[in-house]
PDB file with one MODEL, atoms N, CA, C and O in Angstrom:
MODEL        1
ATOM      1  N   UNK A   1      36.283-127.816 -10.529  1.00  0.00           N
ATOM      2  CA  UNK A   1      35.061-127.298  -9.968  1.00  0.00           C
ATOM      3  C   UNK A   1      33.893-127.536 -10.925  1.00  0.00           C
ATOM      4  O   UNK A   1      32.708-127.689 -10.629  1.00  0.00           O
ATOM      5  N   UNK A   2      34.306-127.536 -11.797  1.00  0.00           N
ATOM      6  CA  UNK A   2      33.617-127.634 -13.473  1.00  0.00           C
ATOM      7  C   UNK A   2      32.521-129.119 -13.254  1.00  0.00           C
ATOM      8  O   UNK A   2      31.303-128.981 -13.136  1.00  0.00           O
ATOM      9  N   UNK A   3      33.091-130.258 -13.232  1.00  0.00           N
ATOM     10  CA  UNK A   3      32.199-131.537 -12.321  1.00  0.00           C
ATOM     11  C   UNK A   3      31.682-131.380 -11.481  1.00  0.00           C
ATOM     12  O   UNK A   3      30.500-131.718 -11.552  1.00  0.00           O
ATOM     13  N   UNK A   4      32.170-130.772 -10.112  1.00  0.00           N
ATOM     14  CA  UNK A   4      31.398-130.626  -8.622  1.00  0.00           C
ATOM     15  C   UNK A   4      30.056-129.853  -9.165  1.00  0.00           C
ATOM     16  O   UNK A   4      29.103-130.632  -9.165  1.00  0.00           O
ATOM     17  N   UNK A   5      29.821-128.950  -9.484  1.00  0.00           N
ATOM     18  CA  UNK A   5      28.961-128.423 -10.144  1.00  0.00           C
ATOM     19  C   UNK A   5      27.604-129.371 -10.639  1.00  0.00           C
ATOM     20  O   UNK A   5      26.435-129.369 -10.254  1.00  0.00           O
ATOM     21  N   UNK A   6      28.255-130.096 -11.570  1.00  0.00           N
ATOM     22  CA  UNK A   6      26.939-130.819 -12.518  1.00  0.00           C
ATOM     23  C   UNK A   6      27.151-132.042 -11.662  1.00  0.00           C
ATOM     24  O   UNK A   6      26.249-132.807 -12.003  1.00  0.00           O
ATOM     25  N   UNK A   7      27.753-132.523 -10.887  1.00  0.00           N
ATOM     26  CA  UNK A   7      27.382-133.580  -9.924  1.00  0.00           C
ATOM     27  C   UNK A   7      26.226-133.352  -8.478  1.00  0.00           C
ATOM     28  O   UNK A   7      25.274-133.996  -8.037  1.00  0.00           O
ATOM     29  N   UNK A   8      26.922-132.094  -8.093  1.00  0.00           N
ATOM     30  CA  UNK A   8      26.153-131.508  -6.429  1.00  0.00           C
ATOM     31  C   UNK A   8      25.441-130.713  -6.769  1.00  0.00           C
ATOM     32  O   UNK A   8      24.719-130.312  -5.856  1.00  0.00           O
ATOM     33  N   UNK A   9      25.213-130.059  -8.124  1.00  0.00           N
ATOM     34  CA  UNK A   9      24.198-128.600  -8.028  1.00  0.00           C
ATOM     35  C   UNK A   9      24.787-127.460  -7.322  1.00  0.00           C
ATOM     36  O   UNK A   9      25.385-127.600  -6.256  1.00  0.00           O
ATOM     37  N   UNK A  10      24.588-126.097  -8.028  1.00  0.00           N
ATOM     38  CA  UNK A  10      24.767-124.822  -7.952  1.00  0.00           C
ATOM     39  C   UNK A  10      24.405-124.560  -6.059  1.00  0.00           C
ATOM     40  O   UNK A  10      25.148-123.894  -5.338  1.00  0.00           O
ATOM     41  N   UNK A  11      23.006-125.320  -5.530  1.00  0.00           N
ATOM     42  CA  UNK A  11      22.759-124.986  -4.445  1.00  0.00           C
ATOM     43  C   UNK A  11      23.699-125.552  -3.368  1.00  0.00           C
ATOM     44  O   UNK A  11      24.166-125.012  -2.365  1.00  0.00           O
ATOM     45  N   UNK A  12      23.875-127.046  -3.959  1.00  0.00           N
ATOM     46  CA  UNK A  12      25.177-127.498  -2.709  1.00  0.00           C
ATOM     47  C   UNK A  12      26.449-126.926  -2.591  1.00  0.00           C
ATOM     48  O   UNK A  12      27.095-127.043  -1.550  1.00  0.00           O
ATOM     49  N   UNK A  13      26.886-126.285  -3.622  1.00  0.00           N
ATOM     50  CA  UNK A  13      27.980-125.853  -3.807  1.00  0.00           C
ATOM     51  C   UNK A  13      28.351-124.415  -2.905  1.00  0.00           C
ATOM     52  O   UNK A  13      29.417-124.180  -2.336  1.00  0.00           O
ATOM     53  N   UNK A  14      27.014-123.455  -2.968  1.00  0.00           N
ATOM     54  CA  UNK A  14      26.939-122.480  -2.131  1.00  0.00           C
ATOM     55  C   UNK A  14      26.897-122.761  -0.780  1.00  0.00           C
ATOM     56  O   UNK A  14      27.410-122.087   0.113  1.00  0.00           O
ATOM     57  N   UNK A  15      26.160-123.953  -0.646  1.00  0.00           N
ATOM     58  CA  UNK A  15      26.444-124.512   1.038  1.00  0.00           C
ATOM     59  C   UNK A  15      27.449-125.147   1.724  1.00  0.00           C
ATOM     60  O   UNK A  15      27.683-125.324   2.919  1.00  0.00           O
ATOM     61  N   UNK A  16      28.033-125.472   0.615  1.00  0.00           N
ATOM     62  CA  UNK A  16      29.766-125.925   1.118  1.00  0.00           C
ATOM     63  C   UNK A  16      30.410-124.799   1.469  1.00  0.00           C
ATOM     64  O   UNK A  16      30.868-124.621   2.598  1.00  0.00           O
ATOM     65  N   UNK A  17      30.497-123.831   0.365  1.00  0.00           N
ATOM     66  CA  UNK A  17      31.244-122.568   0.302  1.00  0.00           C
ATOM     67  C   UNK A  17      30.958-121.844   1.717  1.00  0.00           C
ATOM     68  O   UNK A  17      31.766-121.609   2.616  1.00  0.00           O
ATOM     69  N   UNK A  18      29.870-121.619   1.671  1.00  0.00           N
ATOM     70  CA  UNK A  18      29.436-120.901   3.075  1.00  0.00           C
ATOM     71  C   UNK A  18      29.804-121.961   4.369  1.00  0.00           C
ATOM     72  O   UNK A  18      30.421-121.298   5.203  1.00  0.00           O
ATOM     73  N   UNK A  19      29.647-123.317   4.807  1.00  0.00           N
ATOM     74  CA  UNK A  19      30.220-123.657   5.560  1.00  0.00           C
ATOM     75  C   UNK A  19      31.730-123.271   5.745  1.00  0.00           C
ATOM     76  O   UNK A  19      32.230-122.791   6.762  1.00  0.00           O
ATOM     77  N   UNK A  20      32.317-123.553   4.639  1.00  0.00           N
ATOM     78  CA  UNK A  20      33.906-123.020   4.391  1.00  0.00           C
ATOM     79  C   UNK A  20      34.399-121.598   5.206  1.00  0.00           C
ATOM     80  O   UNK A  20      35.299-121.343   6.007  1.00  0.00           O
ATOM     81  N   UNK A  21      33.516-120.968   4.680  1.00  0.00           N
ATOM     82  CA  UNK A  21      33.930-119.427   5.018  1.00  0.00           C
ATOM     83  C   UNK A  21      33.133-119.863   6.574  1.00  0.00           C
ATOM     84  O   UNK A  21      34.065-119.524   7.304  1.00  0.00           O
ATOM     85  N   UNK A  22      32.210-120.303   7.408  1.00  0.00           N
ATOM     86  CA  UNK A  22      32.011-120.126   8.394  1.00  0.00           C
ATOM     87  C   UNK A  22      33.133-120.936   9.806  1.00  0.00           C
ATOM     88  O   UNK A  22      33.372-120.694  10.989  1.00  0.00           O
ATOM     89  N   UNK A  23      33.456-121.733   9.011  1.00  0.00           N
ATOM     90  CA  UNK A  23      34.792-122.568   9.658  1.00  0.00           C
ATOM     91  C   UNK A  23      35.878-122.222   9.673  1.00  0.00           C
ATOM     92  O   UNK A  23      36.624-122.402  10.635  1.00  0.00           O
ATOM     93  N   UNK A  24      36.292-121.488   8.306  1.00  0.00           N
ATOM     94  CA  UNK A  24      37.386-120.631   8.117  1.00  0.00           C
ATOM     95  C   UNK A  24      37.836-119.267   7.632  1.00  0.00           C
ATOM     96  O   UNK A  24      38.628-118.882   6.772  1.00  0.00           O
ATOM     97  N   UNK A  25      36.821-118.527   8.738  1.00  0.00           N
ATOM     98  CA  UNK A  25      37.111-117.160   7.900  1.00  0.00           C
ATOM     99  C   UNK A  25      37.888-116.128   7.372  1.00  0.00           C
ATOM    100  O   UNK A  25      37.694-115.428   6.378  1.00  0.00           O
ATOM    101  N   UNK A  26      38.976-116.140   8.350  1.00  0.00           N
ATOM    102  CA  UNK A  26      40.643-116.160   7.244  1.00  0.00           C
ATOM    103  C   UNK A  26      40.682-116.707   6.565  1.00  0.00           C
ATOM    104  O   UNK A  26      41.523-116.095   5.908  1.00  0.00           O
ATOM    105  N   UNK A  27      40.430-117.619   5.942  1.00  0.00           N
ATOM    106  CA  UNK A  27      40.818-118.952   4.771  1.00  0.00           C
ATOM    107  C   UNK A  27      42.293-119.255   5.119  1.00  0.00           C
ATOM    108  O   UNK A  27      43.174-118.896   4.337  1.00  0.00           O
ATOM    109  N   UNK A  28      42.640-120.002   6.444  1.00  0.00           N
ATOM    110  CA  UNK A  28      43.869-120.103   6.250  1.00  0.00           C
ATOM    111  C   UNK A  28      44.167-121.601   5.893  1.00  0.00           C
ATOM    112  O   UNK A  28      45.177-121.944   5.278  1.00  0.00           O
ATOM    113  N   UNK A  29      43.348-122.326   6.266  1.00  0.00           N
ATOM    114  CA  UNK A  29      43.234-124.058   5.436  1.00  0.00           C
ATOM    115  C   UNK A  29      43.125-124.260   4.758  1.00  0.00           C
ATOM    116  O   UNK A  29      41.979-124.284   4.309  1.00  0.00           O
ATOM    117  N   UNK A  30      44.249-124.622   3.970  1.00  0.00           N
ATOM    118  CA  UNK A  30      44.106-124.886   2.931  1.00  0.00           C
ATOM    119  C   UNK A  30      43.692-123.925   1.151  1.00  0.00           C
ATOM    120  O   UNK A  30      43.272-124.343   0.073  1.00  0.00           O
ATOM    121  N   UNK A  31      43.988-122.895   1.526  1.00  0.00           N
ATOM    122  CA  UNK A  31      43.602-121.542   1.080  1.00  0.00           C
ATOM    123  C   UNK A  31      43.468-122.002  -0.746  1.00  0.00           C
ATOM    124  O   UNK A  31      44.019-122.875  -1.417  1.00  0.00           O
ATOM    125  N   UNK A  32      42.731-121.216  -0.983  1.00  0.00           N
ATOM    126  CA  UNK A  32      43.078-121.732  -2.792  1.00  0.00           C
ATOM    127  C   UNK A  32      42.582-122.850  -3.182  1.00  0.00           C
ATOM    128  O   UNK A  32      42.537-123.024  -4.400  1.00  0.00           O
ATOM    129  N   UNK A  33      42.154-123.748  -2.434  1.00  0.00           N
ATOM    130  CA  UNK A  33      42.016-125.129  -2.783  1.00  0.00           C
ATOM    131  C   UNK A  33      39.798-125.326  -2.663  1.00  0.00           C
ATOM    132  O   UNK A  33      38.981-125.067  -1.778  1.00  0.00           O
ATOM    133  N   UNK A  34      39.709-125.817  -3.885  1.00  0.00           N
ATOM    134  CA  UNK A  34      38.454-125.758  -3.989  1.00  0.00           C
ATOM    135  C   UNK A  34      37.717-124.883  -4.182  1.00  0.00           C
ATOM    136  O   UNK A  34      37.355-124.671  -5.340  1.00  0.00           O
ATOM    137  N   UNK A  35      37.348-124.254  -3.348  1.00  0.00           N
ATOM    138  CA  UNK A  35      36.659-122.865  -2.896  1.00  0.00           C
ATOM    139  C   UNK A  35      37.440-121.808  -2.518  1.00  0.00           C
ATOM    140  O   UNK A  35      37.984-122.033  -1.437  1.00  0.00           O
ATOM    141  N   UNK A  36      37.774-120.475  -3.105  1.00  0.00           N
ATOM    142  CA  UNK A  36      38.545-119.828  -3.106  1.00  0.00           C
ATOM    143  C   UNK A  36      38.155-118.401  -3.285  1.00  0.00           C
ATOM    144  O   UNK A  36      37.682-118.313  -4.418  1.00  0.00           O
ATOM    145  N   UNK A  37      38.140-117.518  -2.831  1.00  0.00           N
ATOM    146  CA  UNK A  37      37.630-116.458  -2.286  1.00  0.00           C
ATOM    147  C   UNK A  37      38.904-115.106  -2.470  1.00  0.00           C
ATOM    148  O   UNK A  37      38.674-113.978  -2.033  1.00  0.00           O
TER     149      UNK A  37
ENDMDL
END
């Protein structure tokens, strides 16, 4: 996550995350992986 960071920026990263959680709000895809809650 440590790269994604200084590659995409703090702001893209929150907009992935939040797509994430809006696609999967159980987190049952793939759970743990990437973005993890």
């Amino acid at each position: 996550m440590q790269f994604m960071e200084e590659e995409h920026g703090e702001d893209a990263l929150a907009l992935m995350r939040s797509l994430k959680h809006a696609f999967d709000p159980n987190n049952i895809l793939n759970p743990g992986k990437i973005f993890a809650w």
